[in-house]
Each structure stands twice: as structure tokens, then as C-alpha cells.
ZAMARGU-4260 file (C-alpha; in steps of 0.2 Angstrom, whole numbers, plus 5000, padded with zeros to 4 digits):
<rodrens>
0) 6249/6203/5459 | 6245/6186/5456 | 6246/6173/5469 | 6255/6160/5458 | 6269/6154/5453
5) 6280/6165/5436 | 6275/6156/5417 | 6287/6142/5412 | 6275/6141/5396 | 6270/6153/5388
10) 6251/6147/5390 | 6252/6150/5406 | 6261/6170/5402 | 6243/6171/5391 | 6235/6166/5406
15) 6241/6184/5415 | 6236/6192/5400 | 6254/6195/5395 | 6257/6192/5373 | 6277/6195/5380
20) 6289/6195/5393 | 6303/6208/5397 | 6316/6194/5402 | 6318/6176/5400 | 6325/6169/5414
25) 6336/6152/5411 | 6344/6143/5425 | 6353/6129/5430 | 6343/6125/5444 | 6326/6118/5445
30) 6312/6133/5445 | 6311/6134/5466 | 6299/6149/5471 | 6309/6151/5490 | 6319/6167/5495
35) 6334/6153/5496 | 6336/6153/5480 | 6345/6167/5469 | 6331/6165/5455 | 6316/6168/5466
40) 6324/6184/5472 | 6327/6192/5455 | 6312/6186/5446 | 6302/6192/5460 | 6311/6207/5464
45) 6308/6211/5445 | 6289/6206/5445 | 6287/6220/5461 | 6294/6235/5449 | 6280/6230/5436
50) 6292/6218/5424 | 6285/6204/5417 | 6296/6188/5418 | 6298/6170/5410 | 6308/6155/5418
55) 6316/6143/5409 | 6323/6130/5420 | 6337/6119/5413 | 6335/6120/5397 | 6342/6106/5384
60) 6359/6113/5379 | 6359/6101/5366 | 6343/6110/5356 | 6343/6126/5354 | 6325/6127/5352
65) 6324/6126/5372 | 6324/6143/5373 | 6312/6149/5363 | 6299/6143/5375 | 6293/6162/5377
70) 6299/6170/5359 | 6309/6186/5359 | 6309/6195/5376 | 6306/6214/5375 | 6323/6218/5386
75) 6334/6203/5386 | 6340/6184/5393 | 6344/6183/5409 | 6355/6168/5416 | 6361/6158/5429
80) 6369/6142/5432 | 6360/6140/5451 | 6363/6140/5468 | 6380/6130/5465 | 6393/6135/5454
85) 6390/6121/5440 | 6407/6113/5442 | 6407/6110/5459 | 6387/6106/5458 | 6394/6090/5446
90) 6411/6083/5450 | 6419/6078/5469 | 6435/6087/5474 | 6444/6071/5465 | 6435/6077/5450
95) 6424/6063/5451 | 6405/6067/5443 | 6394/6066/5458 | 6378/6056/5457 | 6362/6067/5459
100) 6359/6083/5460 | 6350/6092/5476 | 6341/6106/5465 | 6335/6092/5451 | 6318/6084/5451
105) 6321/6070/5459 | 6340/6072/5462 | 6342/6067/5445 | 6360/6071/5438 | 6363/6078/5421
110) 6351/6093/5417 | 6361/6106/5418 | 6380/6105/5408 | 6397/6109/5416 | 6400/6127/5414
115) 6382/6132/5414 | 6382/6149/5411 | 6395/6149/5394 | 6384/6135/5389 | 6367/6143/5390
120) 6374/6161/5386 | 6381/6151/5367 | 6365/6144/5365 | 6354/6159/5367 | 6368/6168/5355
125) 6364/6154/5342 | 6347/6161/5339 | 6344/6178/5349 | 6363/6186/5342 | 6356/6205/5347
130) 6346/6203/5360 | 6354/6208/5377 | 6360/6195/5388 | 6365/6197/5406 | 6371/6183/5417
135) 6374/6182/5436 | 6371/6171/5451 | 6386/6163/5461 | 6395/6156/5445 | 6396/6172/5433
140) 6401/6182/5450 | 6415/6171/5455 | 6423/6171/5437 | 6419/6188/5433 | 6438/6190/5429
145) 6451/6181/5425 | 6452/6165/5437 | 6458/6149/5439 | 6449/6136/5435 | 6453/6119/5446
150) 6443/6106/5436 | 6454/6111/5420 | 6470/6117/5430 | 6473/6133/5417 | 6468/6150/5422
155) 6451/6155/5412 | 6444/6172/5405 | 6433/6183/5412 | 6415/6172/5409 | 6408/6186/5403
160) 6418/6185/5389 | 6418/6164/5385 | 6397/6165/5387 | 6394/6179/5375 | 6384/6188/5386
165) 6381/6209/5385 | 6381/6212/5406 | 6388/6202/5423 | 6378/6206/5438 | 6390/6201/5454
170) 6386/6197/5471 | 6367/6199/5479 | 6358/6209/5464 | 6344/6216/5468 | 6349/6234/5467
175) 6359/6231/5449 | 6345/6220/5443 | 6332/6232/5443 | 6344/6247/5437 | 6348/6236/5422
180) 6330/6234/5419 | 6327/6253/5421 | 6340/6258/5410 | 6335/6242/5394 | 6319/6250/5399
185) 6322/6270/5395 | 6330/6263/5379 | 6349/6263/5384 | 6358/6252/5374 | 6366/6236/5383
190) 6381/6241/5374 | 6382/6258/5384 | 6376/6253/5404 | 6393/6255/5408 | 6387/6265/5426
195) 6378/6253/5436 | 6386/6247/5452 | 6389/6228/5454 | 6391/6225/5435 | 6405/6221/5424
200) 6403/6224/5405 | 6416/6223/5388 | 6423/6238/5380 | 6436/6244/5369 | 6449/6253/5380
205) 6446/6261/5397 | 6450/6279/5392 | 6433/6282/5400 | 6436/6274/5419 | 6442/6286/5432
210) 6449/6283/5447 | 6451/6265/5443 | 6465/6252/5444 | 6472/6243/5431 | 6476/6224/5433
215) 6489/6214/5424 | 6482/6209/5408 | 6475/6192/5405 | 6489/6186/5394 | 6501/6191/5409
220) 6490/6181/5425 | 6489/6167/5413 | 6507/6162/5411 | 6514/6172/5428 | 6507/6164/5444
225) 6516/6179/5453 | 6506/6191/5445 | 6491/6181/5447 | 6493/6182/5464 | 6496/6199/5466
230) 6480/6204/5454 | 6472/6192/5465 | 6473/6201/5481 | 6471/6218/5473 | 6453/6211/5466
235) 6449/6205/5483 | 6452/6220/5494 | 6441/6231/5481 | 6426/6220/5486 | 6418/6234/5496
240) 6406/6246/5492 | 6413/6260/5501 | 6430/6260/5496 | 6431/6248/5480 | 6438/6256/5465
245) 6433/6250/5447 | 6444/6237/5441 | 6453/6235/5422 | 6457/6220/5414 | 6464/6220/5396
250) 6464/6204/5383 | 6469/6213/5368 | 6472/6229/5362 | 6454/6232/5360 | 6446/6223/5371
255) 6446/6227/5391 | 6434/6218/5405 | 6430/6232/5417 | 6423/6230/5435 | 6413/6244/5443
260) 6412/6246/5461 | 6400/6232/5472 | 6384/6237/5477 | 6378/6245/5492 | 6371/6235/5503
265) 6354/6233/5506 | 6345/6242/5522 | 6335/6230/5535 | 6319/6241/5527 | 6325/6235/5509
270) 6329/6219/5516 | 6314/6215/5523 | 6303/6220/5507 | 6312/6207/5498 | 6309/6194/5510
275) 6290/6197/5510 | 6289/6196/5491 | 6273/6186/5484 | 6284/6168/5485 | 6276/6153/5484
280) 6289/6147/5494 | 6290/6128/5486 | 6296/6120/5470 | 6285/6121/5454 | 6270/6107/5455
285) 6277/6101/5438 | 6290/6093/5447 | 6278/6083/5459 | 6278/6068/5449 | 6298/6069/5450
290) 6297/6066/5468 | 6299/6087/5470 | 6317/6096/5473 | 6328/6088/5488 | 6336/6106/5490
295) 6320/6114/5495 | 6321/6100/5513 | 6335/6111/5518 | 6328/6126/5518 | 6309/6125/5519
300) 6309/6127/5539 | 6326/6140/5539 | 6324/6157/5542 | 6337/6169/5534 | 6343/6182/5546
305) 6357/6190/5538 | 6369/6191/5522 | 6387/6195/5523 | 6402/6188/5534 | 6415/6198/5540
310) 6424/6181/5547 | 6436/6181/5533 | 6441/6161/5528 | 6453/6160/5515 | 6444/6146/5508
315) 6429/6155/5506 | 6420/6166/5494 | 6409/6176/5504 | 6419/6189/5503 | 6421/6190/5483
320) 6401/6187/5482 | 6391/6194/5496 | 6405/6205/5506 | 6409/6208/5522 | 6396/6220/5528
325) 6382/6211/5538 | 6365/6215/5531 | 6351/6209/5542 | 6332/6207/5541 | 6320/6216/5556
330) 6314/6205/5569 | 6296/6208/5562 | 6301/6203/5546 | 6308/6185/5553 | 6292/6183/5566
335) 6281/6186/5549 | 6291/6174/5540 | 6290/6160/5556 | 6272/6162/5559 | 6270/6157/5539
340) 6279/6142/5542 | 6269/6136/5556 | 6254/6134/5545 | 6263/6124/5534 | 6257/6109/5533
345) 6270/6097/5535 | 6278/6109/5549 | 6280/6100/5564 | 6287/6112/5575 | 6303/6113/5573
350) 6313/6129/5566 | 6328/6121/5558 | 6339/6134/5558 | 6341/6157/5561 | 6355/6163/5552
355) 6366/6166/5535 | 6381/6165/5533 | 6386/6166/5550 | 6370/6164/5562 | 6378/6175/5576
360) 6382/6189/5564 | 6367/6201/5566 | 6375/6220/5564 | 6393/6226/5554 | 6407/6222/5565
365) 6409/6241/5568 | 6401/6256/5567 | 6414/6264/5555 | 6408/6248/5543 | 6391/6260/5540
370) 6398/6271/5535 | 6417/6270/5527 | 6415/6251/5524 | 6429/6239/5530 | 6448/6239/5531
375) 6453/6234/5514 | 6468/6226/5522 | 6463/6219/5539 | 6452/6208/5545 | 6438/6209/5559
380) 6443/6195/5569 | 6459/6187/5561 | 6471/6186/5566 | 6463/6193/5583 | 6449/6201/5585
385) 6449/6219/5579 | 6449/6233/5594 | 6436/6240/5587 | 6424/6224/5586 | 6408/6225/5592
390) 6403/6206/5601 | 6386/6207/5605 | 6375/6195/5605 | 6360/6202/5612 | 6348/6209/5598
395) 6351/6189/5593 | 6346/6181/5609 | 6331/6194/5609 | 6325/6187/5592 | 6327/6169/5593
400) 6317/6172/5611 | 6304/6177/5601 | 6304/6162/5589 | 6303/6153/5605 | 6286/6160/5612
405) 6277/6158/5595 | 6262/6148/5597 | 6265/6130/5588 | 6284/6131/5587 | 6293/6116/5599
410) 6313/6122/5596 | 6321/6133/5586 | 6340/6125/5580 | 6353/6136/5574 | 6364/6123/5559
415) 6372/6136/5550 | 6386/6138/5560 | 6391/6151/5574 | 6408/6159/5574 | 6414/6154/5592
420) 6428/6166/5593 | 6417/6181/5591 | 6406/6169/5607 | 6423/6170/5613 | 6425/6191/5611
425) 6407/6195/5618 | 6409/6197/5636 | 6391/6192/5640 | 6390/6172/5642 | 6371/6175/5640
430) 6373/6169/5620 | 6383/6154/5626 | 6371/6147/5641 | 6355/6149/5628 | 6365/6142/5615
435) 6365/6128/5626 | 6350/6126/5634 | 6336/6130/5618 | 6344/6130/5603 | 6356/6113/5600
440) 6350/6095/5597 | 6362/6084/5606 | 6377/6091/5596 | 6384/6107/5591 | 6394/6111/5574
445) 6409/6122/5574 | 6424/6124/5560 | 6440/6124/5570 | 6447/6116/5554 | 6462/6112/5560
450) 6474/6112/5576 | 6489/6119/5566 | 6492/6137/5568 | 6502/6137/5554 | 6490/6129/5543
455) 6475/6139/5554 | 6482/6157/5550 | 6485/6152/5530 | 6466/6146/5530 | 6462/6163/5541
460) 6454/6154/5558 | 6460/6158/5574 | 6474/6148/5584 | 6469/6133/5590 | 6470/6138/5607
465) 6455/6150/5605 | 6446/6133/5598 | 6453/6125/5612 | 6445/6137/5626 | 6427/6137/5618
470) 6428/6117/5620 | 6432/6121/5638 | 6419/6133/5641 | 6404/6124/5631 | 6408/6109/5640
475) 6407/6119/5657 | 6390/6127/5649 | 6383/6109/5649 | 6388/6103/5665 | 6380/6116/5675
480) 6364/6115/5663 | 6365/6097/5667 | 6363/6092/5648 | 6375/6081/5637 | 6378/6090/5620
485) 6395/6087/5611 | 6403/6098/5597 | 6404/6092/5580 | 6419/6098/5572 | 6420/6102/5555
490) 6439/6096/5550 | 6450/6102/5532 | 6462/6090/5525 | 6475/6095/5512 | 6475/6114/5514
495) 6486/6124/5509 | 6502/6124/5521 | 6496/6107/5528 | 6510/6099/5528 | 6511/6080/5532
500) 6516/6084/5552 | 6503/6094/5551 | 6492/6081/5544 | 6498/6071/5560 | 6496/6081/5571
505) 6479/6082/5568 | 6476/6063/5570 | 6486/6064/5587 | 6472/6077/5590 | 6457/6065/5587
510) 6467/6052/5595 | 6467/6063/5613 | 6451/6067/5609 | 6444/6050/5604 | 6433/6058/5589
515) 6431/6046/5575 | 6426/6057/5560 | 6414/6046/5547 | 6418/6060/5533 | 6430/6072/5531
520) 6432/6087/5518 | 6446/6089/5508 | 6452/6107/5504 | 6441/6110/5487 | 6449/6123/5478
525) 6435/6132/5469 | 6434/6150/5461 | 6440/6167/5470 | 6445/6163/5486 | 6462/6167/5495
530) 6466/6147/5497 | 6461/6144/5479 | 6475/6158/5474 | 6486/6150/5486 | 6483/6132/5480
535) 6486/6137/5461 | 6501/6146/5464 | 6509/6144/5479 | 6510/6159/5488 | 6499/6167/5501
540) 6493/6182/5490 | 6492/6192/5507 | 6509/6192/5510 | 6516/6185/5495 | 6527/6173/5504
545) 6528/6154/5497 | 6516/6142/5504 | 6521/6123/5503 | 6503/6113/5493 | 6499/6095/5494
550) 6494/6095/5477 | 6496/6074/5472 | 6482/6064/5475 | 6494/6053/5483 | 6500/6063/5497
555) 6481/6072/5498 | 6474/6055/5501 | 6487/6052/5516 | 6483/6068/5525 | 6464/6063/5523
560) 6468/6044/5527 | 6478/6050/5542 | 6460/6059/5551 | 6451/6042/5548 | 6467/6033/5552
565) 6454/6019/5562 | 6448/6014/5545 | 6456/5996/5540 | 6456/6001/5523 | 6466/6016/5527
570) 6480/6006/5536 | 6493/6007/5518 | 6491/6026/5516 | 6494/6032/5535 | 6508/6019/5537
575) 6517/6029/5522 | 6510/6045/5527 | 6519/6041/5548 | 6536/6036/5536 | 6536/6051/5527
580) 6531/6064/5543 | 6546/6053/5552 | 6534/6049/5564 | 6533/6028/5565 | 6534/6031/5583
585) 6516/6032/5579 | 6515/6012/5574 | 6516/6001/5588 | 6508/5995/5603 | 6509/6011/5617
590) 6493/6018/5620 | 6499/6035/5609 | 6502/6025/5593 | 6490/6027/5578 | 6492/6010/5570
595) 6498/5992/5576 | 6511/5985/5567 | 6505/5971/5553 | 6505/5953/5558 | 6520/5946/5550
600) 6511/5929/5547 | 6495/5936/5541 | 6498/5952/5535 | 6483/5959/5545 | 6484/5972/5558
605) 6475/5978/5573 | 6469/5996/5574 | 6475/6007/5589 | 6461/6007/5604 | 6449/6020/5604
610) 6452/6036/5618 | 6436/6036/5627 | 6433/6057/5628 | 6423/6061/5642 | 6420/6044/5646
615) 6410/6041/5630 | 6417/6037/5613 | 6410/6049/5598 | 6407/6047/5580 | 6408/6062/5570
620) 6399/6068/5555 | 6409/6080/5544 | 6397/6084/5531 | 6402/6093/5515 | 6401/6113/5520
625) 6389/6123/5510 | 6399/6139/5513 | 6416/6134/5505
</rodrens>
């Protein structure tokens, strides 16, 4: 193969000695050649099984000459909006349009239009009307049926439908990509691939489809919340390979969406070939004189150990995408990968992070998982951890060891989170003392997201006690390492069955705890998750009881005023919001209340003193979270 990057001209297809390529690939994102990024993977995965492949990166939607850069592929159009859904890549969970763009040359914002994949999907269809599309990556698989969509507040169709496309590839595609490829290939019509897993394709009744489950129709979610819900759920407990049926979904009398069952997960051995694939591991040099891509800092020194999360948020859609059964890479394949990155030139030594979706996830959370997939209707460690669990953290510690003792490597971080009740459930402390002592810089992030066990069991997190007790036990941890590290907490305003008490009783929290959070996330209700079901209709779809929903902006900016309530200029909104909760006990001059009472003279007022914690008063970065 050649060591370069794929065309994104079609001079530079010549140059390989190709007169055509089998796909075009548009997307959304900028063309970044790193296994972090859902294009690299299945372009290159393609390229290995012999097919030749053209990228089109963000394409003007406003001509549609922008695709033609490479003429009439020989199999189809492939496409995906990016890394990001579009949507929440563009707007702020006020719906307000964000200001650059992490997978843009330079940041720049407004290369890529809202609802990406229906965009590109009508401008290929301008010109190419019979040749197969397919569209995937996280925005088609997230809206692969009918969903709601929060930036419009209406339910929406199946994408496959609004983007005019032939195929949808869900979740991690590098099984389905090539199978689709194979069959184009053998001279299957589009129309007729109606047997590959991980797919979800049009047709005119379901006579065809056995052993699958029928949802409500469109028309039915769309003005019946209930039914929503209850379609909801069904879709999100056939997620698995193992045991996921094929969904139905009718619009019309002739028109059905139907979703075949997810794709089996890959092997460590298939896992690691896709990780060794001939990437150039950096953005395209067009982009140079654009300052690069900002979304390649984050990753460039990262390490991915594993896909899948069997942690279960509501308010995220790792389950709907990747699943719940851990996939992991061989240590050989990881120590490859790090002894790459140490000749890098700009590598100064440091591994920024080992993980996935959870970093201390390394194997299914059972043996059953292998090979009769996971309980459709229980979860692994909510509300408790699962019997049958298995907490160990010991193939993890051996492998970042090994990071460790790699010639030209200093430290070796893990950022992307650890799931400290499963810390909790392992036995061994082992994890927990060389957490400590190698692999954290000063502070430690966690998601306890709130101290509510009402609002914790609708968002699927563990009681705050358990939170509580792995405070008590990394601090302990620290102390007898003789180290100072603190715990980041990552914080949720306005979720679903926050109600304002709740939202105070979450200040009083920080207040005990003297944390003075510079950011806070506001729940974000974006496709297919459980809280985004529960947001839009008001009923936990689990249980189908009614769940109370800050929906106003009014009262959502309380509850978020209420975690910064030292900020002057939220003095208005938590003064309402301790009215409202009955809880102006708070305002006043004991050392328990949030808020001083205004000056009567000069209408100013003097924030309640800060709670030293530990005899040192933190500030707390609560970034945006990437896995929401």
C-alpha cells in the first residue's frame, strides 16, 4: 500500500494509478488521517480489502458541483456528518451557534451545514440520483429511526429517509462497511442488501422480516409521547448483537424503515488490525496554512484501549452507538502504537491519556456477555453492581505498567474518565494506590453528577453515598502516598427529575465542600438516549412513571446559577431559585447560608464566605463531556 494520505483530488487518485474510485467519501469533518476519527477507520479499513477510496471533506452544500471532485464512483457515496452530531457540533445547549469548530482548519465555524448528513445526502441526489448512497458515523446512527429532535422540539423521521440515502451503517462499522462493499461489489443491488447486520434500509412492507418486532408507526410516536417512550425503550434494549431482534417501523402503507440486528463485535485480533492500519496519524497538509485541526491536540498522544461501556448513563449514547460489550485492543497492539508516538516529534513524553469510553473497562463485565450478550433489561452496575460483575483491574494495571517502562515516556495520564463504583466493586486497592501514585496530574476527574439519589437513579449513577466513599478512600490513598491530588467532579444541572431542592441541595453540597465550579454542564438533550426520552416526554421510559422536567430556560438557569451561586451576577437567579425551593434560610448571615441579603441602601450584596475543604480552597473546571 502506499504510505500517504487517501486522494481528495482527483490528480492525486491518478497519482496511484487509479482512472476511478469505488466510493466517495464526504464528511462533515475536516480529512484527519488518526484511528480517532470514524472516517480514517472506514476509508482505511476499505483501502486494506483492495477498494479504492476518495475523500471529500466538507464539501460546499451550496454548489452542487462540490461533489463531483472524483466523477461517478464505481459502487456509491459514502457519508458522514463527523465525529459530532452536526447539531450539537454548532449550537450550545441554549441553542446558541457556537463559535468555531474543533474538527475545522483553523477552528473555523461554518463549513459544514446543520443536519449534515440530510444535507450532503440532497446534494449528492441532485446529481448522482441512481447511484447508491450510504451514510453512517454518529449522526445517521443516533437518528436511525424515528427521534426527537431537541434543536426543532418535534419528533423527526428516520435520517435515512429525510437524506435520500439507499443504506444506514449504525454504530462502529467495520464489519458492515466491508460487507456492503462486498455485496455492491458481487453486483447486488443497493435496493436488495437487506441482510447485512448493523444496517438499516427502506422497503415496502416487512412481509419478509422474521422474528422481528414491530414498533408504533411514525405517525403514532409523533403525536403520542407515550408511545414514543414505550418504542423508545423497546429500540434501546435490542441494542445487542446477541439478542437484538430486527426492528419495524412503518410511515405509510408502503413505506417501512427496518433495523437489522447490530453488529458483532469485534475480536481483540480484529481490533488490533484495525489500529495498525497504514494511518498517517495527522490532519491533511492542505490544511497547514489554516493553522491544522484543533481536534487532532486531543488525541494525537491518546491511546485507545477499548470501545464499549456497559456503565449505562441515561444521558448517554454509548449504548445506542457502540453497545455495551467491551472490546479491547492487545497490549502488543497499544505498546506498538506508544513506541510510534515516542518518535513523534513534538512528543514530549507524556501519554495523555489509555482508555475509551471508560478507561478502566478492559473486558465484558461477565463471562455470559461472550457469549449470550447482556441483559436486555438490567444493568451491569446500576443500580448496584450486578452479582455477577467481574471488577478487575489487573490486565489494566499490567498494561499501563508497561507504558510506564517504555524508553522516552515520562507519565502516562488516564483523562477519560474512570468509573469509580466499579474501583469501588474491585476488591484489590492495587488500581486505586497506582491511580494515585503514576497516572494523575494534581487532579482527578470523576462524574458523580449529582448528590440527588432521586435525580442520580433517573440519570443511572450510583447513590451519592457510593460517590461519597470513593472521596473518602482516594483522599486516604493520597495521604499515605504523601501526595496532594484533589477530584475534579464533573456536575449536571437541569436533568431530568432535578427538581429545584434538588438543585439546592446541590449548592449546599459545594458549599460543605468549598468547590467553586468555573463551568457547569447543563443536561443537553441530544438524540437516543434514555434522559433525552425522559426530557421530551416526561416519563422515564424504563418504568414509565412521570418524571417532573425543568424544561424553561428560566428555571434551567436557576438550577445552573444555583452551583455557581458565588458568582455576583448570579445573585437575581438563586435568590428566586431559594424562594421557589422554600429555602431563604439560605440568604443571610449564618455560615450555612448561600447568599447575603442585599444592602437596602446600595442594592449590592456580599457573597457567603468560601468553606475552606481540607484546608485549601478549590476551583473546579467542569469542562463540556465529550461522552454525553
Amino acid at each position: 500500500m502506499i504510505n500517504d494520505f487517501l486522494p481528495i483530488t482527483m490528480e492525486d487518485a491518478r497519482r496511484r494509478g487509479w482512472d476511478e474510485v469505488d466510493f466517495v467519501y464526504v464528511i462533515g469533518d475536516a480529512y484527519v488521517d488518526h484511528p480517532s476519527f470514524g472516517h480514517a477507520i472506514i476509508s482505511r479499513v476499505l483501502e486494506a480489502k483492495g477498494y479504492r477510496v476518495g475523500i471529500i471533506s466538507q464539501p460546499d452544500w451550496k454548489d452542487k458541483h462540490s461533489i463531483d471532485v472524483f466523477g461517478r464512483p464505481r459502487l456509491g457515496f459514502l457519508i458522514s456528518a463527523g465525529n459530532m452530531d452536526s447539531m450539537v457540533n454548532h449550537y450550545t445547549v441554549s441553542k446558541k451557534r457556537r463559535h468555531n469548530d474543533a474538527y475545522t482548519p483553523g477552528g473555523a465555524y461554518g463549513k459544514r451545514p446543520d443536519y449534515a448528513t440530510i444535507v450532503y445526502g440532497n446534494l449528492i441526489r441532485q446529481t448522482y440520483k441512481d447511484v447508491p448512497v450510504i451514510i453512517g458515523g454518529i449522526e445517521a446512527s443516533l437518528r436511525r429511526l424515528g427521534h426527537y429532535d431537541y434543536w426543532s422540539d418535534r419528533m423527526k423521521r428516520s435520517i435515512l429517509l429525510d437524506s435520500g440515502a439507499d443504506l444506514l451503517l449504525y454504530g462502529m462499522g467495520e464489519h458492515s462497511i466491508v460487507d456492503v462493499a462486498d455485496a455492491l461489489d458481487a453486483g447486488i443491488a443497493v435496493k436488495d442488501i437487506t441482510f447485512i447486520r448493523g444496517t438499516v434500509y427502506k422497503a415496502k412492507d416487512a412481509a419478509h422480516v422474521t422474528d422481528g418486532i414491530t414498533l408504533p408507526p411514525y405517525p403514532v410516536i409523533a403525536s403520542d409521547k407515550k408511545a414514543y417512550a414505550q418504542s423508545f425503550y423497546t429500540q434501546y434494549t435490542n441494542t445487542d448483537p446477541y439478542v437484538g431482534k430486527p426492528l419495524i417501523e412503518q410511515y405509510s402503507d408502503h413505506m417501512y424503515v427496518i433495523q437489522n440486528p447490530a453488529s458483532m463485535p469485534l475480536t481483540t485480533e480484529e481490533m488490533d488490525r484495525v489500529y495498525s492500519l497504514n494511518y498517517m496519524r495527522t490532519y491533511h497538509p492542505s490544511y497547514e496554512a489554516d493553522g491544522g485541526v484543533p481536534a487532532i491536540s486531543e488525541v494525537k498522544f491518546s491511546l485507545v484501549s477499548n470501545r464499549g461501556c456497559f456503565g449505562g448513563c441515561s444521558f448517554c449514547a454509548l449504548t445506542f452507538h457502540q453497545g455495551r460489550i467491551i472490546q479491547s485492543r492487545s497490549h502488543e497492539s497499544i505498546i506498538n502504537e506508544a513506541k510510534q508516538l515516542v518518535w513523534e516529534p513534538d512528543f514530549k513524553g507524556y501519554i495523555h491519556d489509555v482508555g475509551g469510553p471508560t478507561a478502566n473497562f478492559r473486558f465484558p463485565a461477565c463471562q455470559k456477555q461472550q457469549v449470550h450478550g447482556v441483559c436486555p433489561n438490567k444493568q451491569c452496575l446500576f443500580p448496584k453492581p450486578c452479582k455477577n460483575l467481574k471488577a478487575d483491574h489487573s490486565d489494566y494495571l499490567a498494561l499501563l505498567k508497561e507504558l510506564r517502562e517504555i524508553p522516552g515516556v515520562k507519565k502516562v495520564f488516564i483523562r477519560s474518565g474512570i468509573r469509580f463504583d466499579y474501583v469501588l466493586a474491585d476488591k484489590d486497592d492495587r488500581f486505586l494506590r497506582e491511580l494515585c501514585e503514576y497516572h494523575v496530574s494534581g487532579q482527578l476527574k470523576v462524574a458523580p453528577e449529582h448528590v440527588s439519589d432521586n435525580v442520580l437513579r433517573l440519570m443511572g449513577k450510583p447513590q451519592n453515598s457510593v460517590y461519597q466513599e470513593f472521596t473518602r478512600r482516594y483522599k486516604a490513598m493520597n495521604e499515605t502516598l504523601g501526595k496532594k491530588q484533589y477530584l475534579v467532579p464533573y456536575l449536571m444541572s437541569s436533568h431530568p427529575g432535578s427538581t429545584m431542592k434538588d438543585a439546592v441541595a446541590l449548592a449546599e453540597y459545594l458549599r460543605d465542600q468549598g468547590y467553586n465550579p468555573e463551568q457547569v454542564q447543563d443536561f443537553y438533550p441530544t438524540p437516543s438516549t434514555l434522559s433525552t426520552c425522559m426530557y421530551y416526554t416526561g416519563y422515564d421510559p424504563r418504568t414509565m412513571k412521570k418524571v417532573y422536567v425543568p424544561r424553561s430556560p428560566r428555571e434551567k438557569a436557576m438550577q445552573r446559577a444555583l452551583i455557581q451561586y458565588r458568582n455576583p451576577k448570579n445573585y437575581e437567579l438563586v435568590a428566586e431559585a431559594l424562594k421557589l425551593a422554600g429555602r431563604t434560610d439560605l440568604i443571610g448571615y449564618d455560615k450555612k447560608c448561600l447568599i447575603r441579603p442585599k444592602h437596602k441602601e446600595q442594592g449590592k450584596y456580599r457573597p457567603a464566605p468560601a468553606k475552606a475543604a481540607a484546608g485549601k480552597k478549590k476551583t473546579i473546571r467542569n469542562v463540556h463531556k465529550k461522552k454525553g
